[in-house]
C-alpha positions as CSV (number, residue, x, y, z in Angstrom):
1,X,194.0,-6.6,-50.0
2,X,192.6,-3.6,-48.5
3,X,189.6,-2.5,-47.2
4,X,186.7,-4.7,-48.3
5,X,184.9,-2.5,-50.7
6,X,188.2,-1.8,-52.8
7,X,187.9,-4.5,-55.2
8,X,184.2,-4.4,-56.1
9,X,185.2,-0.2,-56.1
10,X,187.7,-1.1,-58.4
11,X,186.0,-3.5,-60.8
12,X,183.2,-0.9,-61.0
13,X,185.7,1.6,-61.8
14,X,187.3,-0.3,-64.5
15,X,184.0,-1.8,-66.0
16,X,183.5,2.2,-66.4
17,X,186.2,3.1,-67.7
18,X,186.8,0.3,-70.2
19,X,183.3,0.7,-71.6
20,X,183.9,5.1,-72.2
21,X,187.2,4.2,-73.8
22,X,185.7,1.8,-76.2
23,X,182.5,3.5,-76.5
24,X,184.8,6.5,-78.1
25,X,187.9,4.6,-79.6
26,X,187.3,3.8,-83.4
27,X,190.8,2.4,-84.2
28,X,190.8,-1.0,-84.4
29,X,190.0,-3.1,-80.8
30,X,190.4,-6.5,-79.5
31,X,188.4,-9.3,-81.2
32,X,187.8,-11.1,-77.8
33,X,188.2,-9.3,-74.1
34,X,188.5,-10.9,-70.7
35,X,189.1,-9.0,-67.7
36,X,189.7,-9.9,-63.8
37,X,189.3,-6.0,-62.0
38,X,192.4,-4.5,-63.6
39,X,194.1,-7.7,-65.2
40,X,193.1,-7.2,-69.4
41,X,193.5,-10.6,-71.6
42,X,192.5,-10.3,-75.3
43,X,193.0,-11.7,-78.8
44,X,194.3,-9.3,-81.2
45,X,193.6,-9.8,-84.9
46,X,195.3,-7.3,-86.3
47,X,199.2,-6.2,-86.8
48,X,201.5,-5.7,-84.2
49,X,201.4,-2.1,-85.1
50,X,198.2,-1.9,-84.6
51,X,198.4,-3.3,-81.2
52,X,201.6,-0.7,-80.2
53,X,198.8,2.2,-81.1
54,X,196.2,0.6,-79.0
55,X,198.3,0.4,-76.4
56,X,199.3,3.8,-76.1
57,X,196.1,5.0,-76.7
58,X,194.3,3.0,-74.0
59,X,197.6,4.1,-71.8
60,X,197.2,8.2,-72.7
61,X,193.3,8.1,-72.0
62,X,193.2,8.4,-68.4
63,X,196.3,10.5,-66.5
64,X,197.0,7.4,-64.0
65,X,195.6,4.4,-65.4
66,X,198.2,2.9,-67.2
67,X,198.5,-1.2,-68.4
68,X,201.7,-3.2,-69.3
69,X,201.4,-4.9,-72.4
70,X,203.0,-8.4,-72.7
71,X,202.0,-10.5,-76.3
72,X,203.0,-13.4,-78.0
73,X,202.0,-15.3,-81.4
74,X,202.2,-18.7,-79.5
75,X,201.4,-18.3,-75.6
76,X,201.5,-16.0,-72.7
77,X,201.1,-16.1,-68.7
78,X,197.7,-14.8,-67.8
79,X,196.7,-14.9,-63.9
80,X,197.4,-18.6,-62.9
81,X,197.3,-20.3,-66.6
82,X,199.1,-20.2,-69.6
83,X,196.9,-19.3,-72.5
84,X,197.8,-20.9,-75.9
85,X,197.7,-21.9,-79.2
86,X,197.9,-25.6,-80.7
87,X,196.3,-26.4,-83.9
88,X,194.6,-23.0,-84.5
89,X,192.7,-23.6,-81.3
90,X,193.0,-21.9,-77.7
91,X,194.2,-24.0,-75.0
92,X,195.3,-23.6,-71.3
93,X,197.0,-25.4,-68.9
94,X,198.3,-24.2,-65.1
95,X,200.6,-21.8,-64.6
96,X,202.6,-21.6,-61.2
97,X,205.3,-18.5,-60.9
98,X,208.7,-19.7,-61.1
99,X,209.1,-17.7,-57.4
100,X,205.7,-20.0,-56.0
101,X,207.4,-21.9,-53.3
102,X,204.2,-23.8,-52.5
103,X,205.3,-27.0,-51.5
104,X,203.3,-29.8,-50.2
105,X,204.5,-31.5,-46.5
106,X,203.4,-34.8,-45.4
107,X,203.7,-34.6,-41.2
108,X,203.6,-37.5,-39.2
109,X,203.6,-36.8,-35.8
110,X,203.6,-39.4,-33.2
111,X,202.3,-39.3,-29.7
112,X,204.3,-41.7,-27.3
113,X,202.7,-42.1,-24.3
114,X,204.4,-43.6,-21.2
């Protein structure tokens, strides 16, 4: 993970650098924001093209900070849940990687003594 200051460095950093960009930016921005140090989630209300120009502006406003955008209408993969939408309502359940090989083993061991 690195040294021990990098991710409260890097939460500063982005809490920065997130708050200049929207301070500035007068296109249209996300309704709701969530963020975990450089991991963004937010609900977009408005069109897709909308979100495309966000995107590249939020990319284009620092020269080595750059995000990966991933959207859906229905759901999406955020961290360890899946964030979606039942009902016109926000829901989440758990989300484990398809790669997570984190498998529970029961051991018994037994002792014989002679």
């Amino acid at each position: 993970m690195g040294a021990a200051a990098s991710v409260r460095l890097a939460n500063i950093y982005m809490h920065v650098f997130l708050t200049k960009f929207f301070n500035q930016y007068r296109l249209e921005k996300p309704l709701k924001l969530g963020r975990l140090i450089d991991d963004l989630f937010f609900i977009w209300n408005g069109t897709e093209e909308s979100l495309q120009q966000f995107y590249t502006d939020i990319n284009s406003y620092h020269c080595s900070i750059k995000f990966e955008l991933t959207f859906s209408r229905t759901e999406i993969n955020f961290l360890d849940t899946t964030i979606y939408i039942e009902n016109n309502n926000i829901h989440t359940r758990l989300y484990r990687k398809p790669t997570d090989k984190k498998n529970i083993y029961i051991i018994v061991a037994t002792i014989l003594t002679t």
